[in-house]
Each structure stands twice: as C-alpha cells, then as structure tokens.
C-alpha positions in Angstrom: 0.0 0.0 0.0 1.5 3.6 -1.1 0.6 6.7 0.1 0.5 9.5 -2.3 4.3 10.1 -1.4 5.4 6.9 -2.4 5.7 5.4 1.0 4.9 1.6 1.1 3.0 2.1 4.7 3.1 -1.9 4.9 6.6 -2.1 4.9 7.0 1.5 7.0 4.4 -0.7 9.4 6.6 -3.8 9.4 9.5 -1.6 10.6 7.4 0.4 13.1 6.8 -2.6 14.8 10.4 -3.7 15.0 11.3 0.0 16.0 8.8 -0.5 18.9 10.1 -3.3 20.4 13.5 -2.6 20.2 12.7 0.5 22.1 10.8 -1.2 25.0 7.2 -1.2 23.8 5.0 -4.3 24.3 2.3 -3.3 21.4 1.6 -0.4 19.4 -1.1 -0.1 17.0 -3.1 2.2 14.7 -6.3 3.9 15.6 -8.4 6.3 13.4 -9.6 9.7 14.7 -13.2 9.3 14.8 -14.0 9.2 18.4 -17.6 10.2 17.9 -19.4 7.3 19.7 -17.5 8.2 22.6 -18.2 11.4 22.7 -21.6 11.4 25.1 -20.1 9.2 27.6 -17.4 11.8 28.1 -20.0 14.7 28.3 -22.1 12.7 30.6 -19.0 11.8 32.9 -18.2 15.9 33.2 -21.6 17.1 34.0 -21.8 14.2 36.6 -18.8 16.1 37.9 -17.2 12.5 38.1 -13.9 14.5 37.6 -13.5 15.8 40.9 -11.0 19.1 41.2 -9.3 18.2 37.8 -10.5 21.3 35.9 -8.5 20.9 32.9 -11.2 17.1 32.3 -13.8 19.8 31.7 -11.7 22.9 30.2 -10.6 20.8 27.4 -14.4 19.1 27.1 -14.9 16.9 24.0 -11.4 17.7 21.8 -10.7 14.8 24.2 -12.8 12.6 21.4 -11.5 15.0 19.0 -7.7 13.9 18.0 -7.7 16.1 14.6 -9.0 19.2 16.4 -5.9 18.9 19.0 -3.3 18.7 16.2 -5.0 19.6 12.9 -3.9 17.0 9.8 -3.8 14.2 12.2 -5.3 10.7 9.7 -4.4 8.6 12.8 -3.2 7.9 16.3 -0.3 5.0 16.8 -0.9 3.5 20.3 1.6 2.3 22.2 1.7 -0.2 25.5 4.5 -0.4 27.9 4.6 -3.5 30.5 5.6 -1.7 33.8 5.6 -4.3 36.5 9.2 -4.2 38.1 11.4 -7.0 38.5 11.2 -9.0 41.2 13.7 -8.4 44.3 16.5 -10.6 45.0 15.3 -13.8 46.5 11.3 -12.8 46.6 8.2 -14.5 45.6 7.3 -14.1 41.7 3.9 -13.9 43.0 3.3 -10.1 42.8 -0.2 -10.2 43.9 0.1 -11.9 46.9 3.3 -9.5 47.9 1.2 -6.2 47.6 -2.0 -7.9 49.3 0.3 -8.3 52.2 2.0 -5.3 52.6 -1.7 -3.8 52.5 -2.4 -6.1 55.3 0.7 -4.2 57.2 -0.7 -1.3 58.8 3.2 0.0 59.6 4.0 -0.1 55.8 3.7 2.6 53.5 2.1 1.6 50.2 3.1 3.6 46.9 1.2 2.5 43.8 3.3 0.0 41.9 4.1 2.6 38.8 5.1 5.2 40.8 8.1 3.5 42.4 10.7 3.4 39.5 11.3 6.2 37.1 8.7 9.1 35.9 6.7 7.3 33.3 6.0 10.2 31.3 10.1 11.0 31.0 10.4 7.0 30.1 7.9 6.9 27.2 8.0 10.2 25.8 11.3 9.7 25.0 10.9 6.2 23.8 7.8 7.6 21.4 10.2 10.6 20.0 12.9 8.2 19.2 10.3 6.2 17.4 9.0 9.1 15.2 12.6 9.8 14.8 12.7 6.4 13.2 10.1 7.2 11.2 11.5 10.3 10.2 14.6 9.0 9.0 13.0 6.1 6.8 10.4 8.7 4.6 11.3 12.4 5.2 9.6 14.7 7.4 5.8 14.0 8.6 3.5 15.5 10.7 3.4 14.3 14.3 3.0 14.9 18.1 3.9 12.8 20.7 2.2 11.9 24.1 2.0 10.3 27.2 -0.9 11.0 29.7 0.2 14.5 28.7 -2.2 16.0 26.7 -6.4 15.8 26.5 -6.7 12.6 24.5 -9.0 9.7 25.6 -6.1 6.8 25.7 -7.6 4.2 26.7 -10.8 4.7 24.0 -7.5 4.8 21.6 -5.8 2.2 22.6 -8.8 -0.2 23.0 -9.9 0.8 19.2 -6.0 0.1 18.0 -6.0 -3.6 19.4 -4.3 -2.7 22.5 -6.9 -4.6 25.0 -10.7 -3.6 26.0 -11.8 -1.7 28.4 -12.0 -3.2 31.6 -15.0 -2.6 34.2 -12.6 -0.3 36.4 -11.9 1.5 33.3 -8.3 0.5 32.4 -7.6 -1.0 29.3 -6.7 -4.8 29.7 -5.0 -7.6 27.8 -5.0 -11.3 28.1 -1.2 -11.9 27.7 -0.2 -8.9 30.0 -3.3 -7.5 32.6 -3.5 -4.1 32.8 0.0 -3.4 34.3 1.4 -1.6 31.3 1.1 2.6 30.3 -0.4 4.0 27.1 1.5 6.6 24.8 0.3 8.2 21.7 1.9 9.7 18.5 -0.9 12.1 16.4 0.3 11.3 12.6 -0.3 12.9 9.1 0.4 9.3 7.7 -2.9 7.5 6.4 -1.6 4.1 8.1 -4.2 1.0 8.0 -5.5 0.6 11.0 -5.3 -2.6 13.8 -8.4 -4.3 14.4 -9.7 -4.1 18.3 -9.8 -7.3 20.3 -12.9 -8.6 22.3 -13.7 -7.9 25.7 -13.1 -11.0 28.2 -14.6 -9.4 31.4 -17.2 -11.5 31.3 -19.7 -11.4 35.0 -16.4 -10.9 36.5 -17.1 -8.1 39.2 -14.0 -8.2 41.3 -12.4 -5.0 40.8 -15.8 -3.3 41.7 -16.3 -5.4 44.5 -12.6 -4.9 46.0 -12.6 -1.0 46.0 -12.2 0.7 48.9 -14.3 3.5 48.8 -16.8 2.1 45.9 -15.3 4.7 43.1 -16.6 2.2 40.5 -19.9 3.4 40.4 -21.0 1.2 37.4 -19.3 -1.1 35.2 -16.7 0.7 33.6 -18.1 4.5 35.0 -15.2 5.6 37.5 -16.3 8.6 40.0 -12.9 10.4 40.7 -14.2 11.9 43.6 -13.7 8.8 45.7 -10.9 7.3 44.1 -7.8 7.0 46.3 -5.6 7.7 43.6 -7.1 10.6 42.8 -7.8 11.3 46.6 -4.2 11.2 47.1 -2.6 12.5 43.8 -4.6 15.0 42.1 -6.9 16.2 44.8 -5.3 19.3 46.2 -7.1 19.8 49.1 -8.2 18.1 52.4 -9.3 13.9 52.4 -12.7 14.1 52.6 -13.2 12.3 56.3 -15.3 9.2 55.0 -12.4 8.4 53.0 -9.7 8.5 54.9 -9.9 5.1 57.0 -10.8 3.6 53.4 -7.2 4.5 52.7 -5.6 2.3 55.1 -1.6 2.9 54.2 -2.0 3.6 50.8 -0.2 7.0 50.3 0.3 7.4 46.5 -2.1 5.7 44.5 -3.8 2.6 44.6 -3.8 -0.9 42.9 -6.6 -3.0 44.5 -8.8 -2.9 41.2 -5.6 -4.0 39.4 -4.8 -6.6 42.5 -7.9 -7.7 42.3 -8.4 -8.7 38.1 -7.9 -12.5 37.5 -6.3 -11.1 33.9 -3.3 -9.7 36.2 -1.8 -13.3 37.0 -0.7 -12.7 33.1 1.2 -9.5 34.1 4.5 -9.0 32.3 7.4 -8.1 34.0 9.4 -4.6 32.6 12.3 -5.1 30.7 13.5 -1.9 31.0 15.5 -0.8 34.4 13.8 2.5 34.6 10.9 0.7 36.0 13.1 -1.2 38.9 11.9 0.0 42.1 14.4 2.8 44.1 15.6 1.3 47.1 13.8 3.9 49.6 10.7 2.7 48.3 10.9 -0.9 48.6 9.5 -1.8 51.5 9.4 1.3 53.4 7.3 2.2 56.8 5.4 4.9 57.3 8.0 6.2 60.1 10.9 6.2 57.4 8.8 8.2 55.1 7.4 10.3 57.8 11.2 11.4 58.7 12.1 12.3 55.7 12.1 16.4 55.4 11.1 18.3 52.3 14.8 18.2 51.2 14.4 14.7 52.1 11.3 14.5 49.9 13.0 16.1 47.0 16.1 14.2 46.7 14.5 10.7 47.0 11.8 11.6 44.6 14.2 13.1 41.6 13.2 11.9 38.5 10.0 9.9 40.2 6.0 10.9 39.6 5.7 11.3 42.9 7.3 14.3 42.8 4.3 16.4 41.5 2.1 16.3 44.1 4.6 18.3 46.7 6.0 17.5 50.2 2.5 18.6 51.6 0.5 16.4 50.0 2.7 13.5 50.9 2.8 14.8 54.4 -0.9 14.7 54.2 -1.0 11.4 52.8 1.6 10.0 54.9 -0.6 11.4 58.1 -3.6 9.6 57.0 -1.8 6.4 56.6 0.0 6.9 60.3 -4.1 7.1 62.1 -4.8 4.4 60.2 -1.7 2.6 61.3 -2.6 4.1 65.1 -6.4 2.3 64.9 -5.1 -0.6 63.5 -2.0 -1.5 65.5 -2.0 -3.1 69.3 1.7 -3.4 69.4 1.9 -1.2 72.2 5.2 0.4 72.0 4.7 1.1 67.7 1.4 3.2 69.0 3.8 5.0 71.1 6.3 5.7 68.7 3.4 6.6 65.7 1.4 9.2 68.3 5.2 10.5 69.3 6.0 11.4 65.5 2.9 13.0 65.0 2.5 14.9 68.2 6.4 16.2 67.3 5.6 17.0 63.6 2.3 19.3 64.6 3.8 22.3 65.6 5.6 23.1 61.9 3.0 21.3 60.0 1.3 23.4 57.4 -2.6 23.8 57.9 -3.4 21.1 55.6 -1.7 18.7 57.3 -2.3 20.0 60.8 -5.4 18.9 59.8 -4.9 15.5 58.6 -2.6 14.7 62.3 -5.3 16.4 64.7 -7.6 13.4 62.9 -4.8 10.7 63.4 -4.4 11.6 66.7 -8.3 11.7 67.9 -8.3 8.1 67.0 
C-alpha cells in the first residue's frame, strides 16, 4: 500500500513494529480519529462532575474525542503499551499479587502504587515515542506528528482499545490477556494514512471483582469511574483536604492505589518490565510509614528526583503519609509502635502546614 508520497506504509508498518520493540514497547497499534461514539459518555461523565477538582477534564471538554481538532492534519493515532511491572527483588516471591496484598495487610508499611516507584513514566515513554517518530523520520522524510503520554487531553484508553491494544475493563483501564493491565499507554498524532489494527474482544465476562474490592466504591457502574472517591485521585490530584469518609478507606495507601488491578484474574498474566527504569528505588521498597514520615522536604525532594511522585509536593505527601499513620494508630496493638506513631505526629504538629495540621489532629483523635 503507497501513500501519495510513495511510502509503502506496509513495509514502514513492518518496521514500526520492529522499531517498537527494540525501544521497550509491548504493542503499538493504529487507531483512526473518529471518536464520535465516545463522545456522550465523556460529556455525561463531566456534568456528573465525576472528575472531581481536575479542571483541565472539563476545560478541554470533547477535543478529548477529538484527536484532529488537538493537532489539525492528524489521519491517525499510533498506540503504544509499555509492561511496567518491576522485577522482582532478590530472592522474593514471583507472585506479585500476593506480595502487595500483604503489605496492604501491614498497617506499619507505607504503600506507593506500583508505577510510581521506579522512574517518571511520562520522561520514560516520551522519550521512547520521539525516538520512534525519529525512526520514522529517517526512513520517509519529514511528517507530521505529536507525541504523548498522559500528557495532553486525548482519551487513551478509548485509543488504545480501538488500536487492538486490549478492552476496556470494568474499572476503566484498558486490559489484555497476555499482559493485565500493568502496562502505560503513549500516543503519537500522525499525518500518515496508516491502516489501522483491528480491536480485540472484551473477556470481562460477570467478573465483578475489581468493583467489588474497591475501597471507597469509586466504581460506580461497570466501567463508569467517579474520581471523587478514588484513592488515587484522593491522594494524587486532589489538592485539598481527604474528605473524612475516605480517609480510613485509605488504610496505608499513600500514592495511588492498585486494588482494582490486584484484584483482576487477567493480572496473573502480568509481564514483568524489561526496562530498568521501571526497577523500584531502594527507599521505596519496603518502606514504613515512620521512614517516610522522617524524611524532610529536602528529604522528599532528593528521594523523589526523577520519580512521579514528585508532583504532588512534600505537603500532600505529608498529608498522605498522616492519613496512613491514624490508620496505622487504629489498627495496630503493638503497644510500643502506638507510642512511637502518636510521638512522631504529636512532634511533627507544631511546623506542619494547615493542611496537614489537619490530617494529624484526625490521626491523633483516633
């Protein structure tokens, strides 16, 4: 197949795909831009105000469904999937799931999201993307492109399900049968009129586990996520105070949180990363809340260069972290770890920041 330029986009294809995986990706695949049938479930999400504080859900509205309106001359979108699950530690279990059920099971750990504990995702695959439109580049001349990652308002998983990428799961990530849902999603917008990759079928089934295992019942409806009582957006994008019927719900998560994804029978297919970037930093892999709670906002900084957690600031994980310690306090009846949990928030009041004031006079009334 040629493209008015002469390209052969099946051989330019073929070589994408080798591209790809020589870079790190798992799958990429071709979507078109008509996004259309998505469009109402979008609109009917924002004026549900399922989107919580994130203003820029609703500023950007429906150019979400709308990838030729975001970068004009765009014929199609090239999905990309990137497994994330880290290797395994020296000498630990393979079994992943039953590793993190524990350590939610620990009220004296501190449990960061499973992505967040290597390198910055965004840095990782939006380098990974240019170098493949560099490819690209190099093999038929300059094109029209713009790459992605959870960076812009483009509805990814809608794209990626459409490329062939997996389906849509009920808690609204995409999923695949050879790899769960543990992988990101990157985008390049293209001026080339590629074919594109059929979707695959949807294997959910009656399954209902990741709605039943939710903490705070954010999964509202099959596939229909409410922000507003998500702990990952609770405790990443919310700025503001945890609402109070949410904070025992958060046990010790303190950035993000993977039940839904502990939860999915598809995740015993999981792939483990191939790429170091994903490895987990030392400070964050097994830490307790104490550790984390010592650490000052210099502290905070340094440990957190180059990481996502990193945008949400020293206060909110402070706030976070404060959450997690009540919890720890209600949960704990080792006698002298209550002593030592009350003594580090009773010390850490008097320079907290309001916000977090906050968040410690509620761990310590329990």
């Amino acid at each position: 197949m040629l493209t008015a330029d002469g390209v052969d986009l099946s051989l330019l294809w073929s070589r994408m795909q080798a591209w790809a995986g020589q870079l790190g990706f798992s799958q990429i695949g071709v979507s078109d831009v008509d996004l259309s049938a998505a469009e109402p479930g979008l609109q009917a999400w924002l004026s549900a105000g399922c989107h919580g504080s994130m203003d820029y859900m609703a500023r950007h509205g429906l150019k979400r469904a709308r990838p030729a309106e975001l970068v004009p001359g765009t014929l199609r979108v090239l999905t990309a999937r990137m497994d994330y699950l880290p290797a395994p530690a020296s000498g630990a279990s393979d079994d992943w799931q039953a590793i993190e059920w524990q350590r939610l099971k620990t009220p004296e750990q501190a449990t960061v999201s499973v992505y967040a504990r290597g390198r910055d995702y965004h840095k990782v695959l939006r380098q990974r993307l240019q170098t493949l439109a560099d490819h690209i580049a190099a093999a038929i001349g300059p094109f029209g492109y713009r790459v992605f990652t959870d960076s812009a308002p483009v509805l990814e998983v809608e794209l990626a399900t459409r490329s062939g990428a997996g389906w849509r799961g009920k808690h609204t990530l995409a999923l695949h049968r050879d790899a769960g849902s543990m992988f990101f999603l990157g985008e390049i917008c293209l001026d080339l009129p590629l074919p594109v990759t059929d979707p695959v079928a949807a294997h959910c089934g009656s399954c209902s586990a990741c709605i039943d295992i939710c903490p705070t019942q954010a999964i509202v409806a099959p596939y229909r996520l409410d922000a507003r009582r998500c702990i990952s957006y609770l405790s990443i994008e919310h700025p503001g105070p945890i609402p109070i019927e949410f904070r025992q719900p958060m046990g010790n998560r303190i950035y993000g949180c993977d039940d839904c994804q502990l939860a999915c029978p598809w995740n015993k297919y999981a792939r483990r990363s191939p790429l170091p970037d994903f490895d987990v930093r030392p400070v964050l892999a097994d830490p307790t809340l104490l550790e984390l709670w010592a650490w000052s906002e210099a502290d905070f900084l340094r440990h957190t260069e180059g990481s996502a957690i990193r945008r949400i600031g020293h206060e909110r994980w402070r706030r976070n972290l404060a959450v997690a310690l009540g919890n720890a306090l209600r949960a704990s009846s080792d006698a002298a770890l209550v002593d030592a949990l009350r003594a580090a928030l009773v010390a850490a009041r008097p320079d907290a920041s309001a916000l977090v004031c906050e968040h410690i006079d509620w761990a310590l009334d329990g």
